[in-house]
C-alpha positions, -999 to 999 in steps of 0.1 A, spaced: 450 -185 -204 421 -171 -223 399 -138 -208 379 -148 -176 346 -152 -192 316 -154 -161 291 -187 -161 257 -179 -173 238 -169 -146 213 -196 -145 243 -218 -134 241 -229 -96 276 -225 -89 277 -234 -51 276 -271 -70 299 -265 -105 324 -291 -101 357 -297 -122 383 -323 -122 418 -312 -128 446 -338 -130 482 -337 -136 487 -306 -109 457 -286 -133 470 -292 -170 442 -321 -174 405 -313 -172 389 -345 -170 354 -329 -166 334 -298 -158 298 -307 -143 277 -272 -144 240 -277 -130 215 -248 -134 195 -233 -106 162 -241 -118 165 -276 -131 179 -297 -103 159 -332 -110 164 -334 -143 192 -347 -166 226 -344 -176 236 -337 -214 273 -346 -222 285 -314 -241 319 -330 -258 346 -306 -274 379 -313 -291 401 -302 -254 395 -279 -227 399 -250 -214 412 -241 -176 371 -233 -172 363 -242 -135 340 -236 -104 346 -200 -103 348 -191 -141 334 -200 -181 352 -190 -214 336 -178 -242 328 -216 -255 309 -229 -219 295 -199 -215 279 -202 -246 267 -236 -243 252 -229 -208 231 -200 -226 221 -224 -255 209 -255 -232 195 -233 -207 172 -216 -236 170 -246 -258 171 -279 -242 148 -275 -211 150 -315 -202 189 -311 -189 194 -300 -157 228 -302 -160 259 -302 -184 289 -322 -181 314 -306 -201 337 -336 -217 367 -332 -244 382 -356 -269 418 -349 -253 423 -335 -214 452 -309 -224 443 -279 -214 460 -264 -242 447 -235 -264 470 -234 -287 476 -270 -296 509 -269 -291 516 -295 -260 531 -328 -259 515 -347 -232 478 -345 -246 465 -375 -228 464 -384 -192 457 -422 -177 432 -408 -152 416 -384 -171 407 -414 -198 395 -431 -175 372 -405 -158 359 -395 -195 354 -430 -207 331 -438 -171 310 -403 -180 303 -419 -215 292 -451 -209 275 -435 -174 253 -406 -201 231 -414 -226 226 -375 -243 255 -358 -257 261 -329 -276 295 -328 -301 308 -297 -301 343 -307 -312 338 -288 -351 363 -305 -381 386 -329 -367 417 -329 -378 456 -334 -361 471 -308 -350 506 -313 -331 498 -343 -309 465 -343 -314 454 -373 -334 415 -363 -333 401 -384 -361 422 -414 -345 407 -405 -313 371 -405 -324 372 -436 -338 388 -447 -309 359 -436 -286 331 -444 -307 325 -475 -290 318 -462 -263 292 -441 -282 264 -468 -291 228 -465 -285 232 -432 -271 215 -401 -285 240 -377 -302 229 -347 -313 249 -317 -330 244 -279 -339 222 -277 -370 242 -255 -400 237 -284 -424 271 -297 -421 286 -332 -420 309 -324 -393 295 -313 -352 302 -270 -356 322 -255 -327 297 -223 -314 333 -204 -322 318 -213 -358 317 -181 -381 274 -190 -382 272 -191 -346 304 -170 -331 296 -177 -298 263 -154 -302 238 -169 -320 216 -189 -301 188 -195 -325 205 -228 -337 186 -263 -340 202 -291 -335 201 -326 -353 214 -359 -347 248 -367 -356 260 -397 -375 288 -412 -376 282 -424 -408 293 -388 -416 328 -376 -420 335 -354 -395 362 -338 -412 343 -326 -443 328 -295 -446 
């Protein structure tokens, strides 16, 4: 389990709502509203797999993206925190990396959203991870919706754990990603 990291404090957390299945080693979604923002929309952050984040705490990752939407994208009121995989695994190393319930929760969330933010960095396998295969899998799902990514002027949506961004550096654009791209290139 990584360090308890604290949400942003902007975040309303009376209403920060996750969905664990598979007795807590799938997180299907993590919906974190802010305070100040409650009518407007929700932008679909959506990373490579989770973390145990829930109601009562961040990691280093949603804490930064609640900072960087917060002070950057004033038309969300919300973030839905979404992952390729549902494995709450930080090391990669699991077997069981998809969950029937879980798909089904993330794939209702995409066609549900129309903003989304990829977050997910180079994607690559890794163990049981097939995240190329699982991209193109999902993309589908993906059309006519507006995706954007962290501007650093590469091909491939940066991770804020990014060495340009290291969970700090919130004066980042973003632009829109294609998938026209390869998201495995640097």
């Amino acid at each position: 389990m990584a360090r308890p990291v604290p949400h942003f404090e902007a975040v309303d957390l009376a209403r920060v709502r996750a969905i664990f299945v598979r007795g807590g080693t799938h997180r299907a979604l993590l919906k974190i509203p802010f305070r100040d923002r409650e009518s407007k929309g929700t932008l679909c952050v959506v990373g490579q797999n989770p973390s145990d984040a829930d109601e009562q705490r961040a990691d280093k990752t949603v804490n930064y993206l609640e900072r960087y939407v917060h002070a950057h994208l004033p038309e969300y009121g919300a973030m839905l925190m979404l992952n390729l995989y549902t494995r709450v695994d930080r090391h990669k190393a699991a077997g069981d990396v998809e969950h029937r319930q879980a798909d089904r929760i993330l794939r209702c969330a995409i066609r549900k959203h129309r903003d989304f933010l990829f977050v997910f960095g180079q994607v690559k396998n890794e163990g049981a991870y097939r995240f190329p295969e699982r991209l193109e899998q999902l993309r589908p799902l993906f059309a006519g919706k507006r995706i954007l990514q962290f501007d650093l002027g590469t091909s491939f949506p940066p991770h804020p754990g990014n060495a340009r961004i290291i969970y700090r550096n919130l004066e980042v654009g973003v632009k829109a990603f294609s998938f026209g791209e390869a998201p495995g290139e640097p």
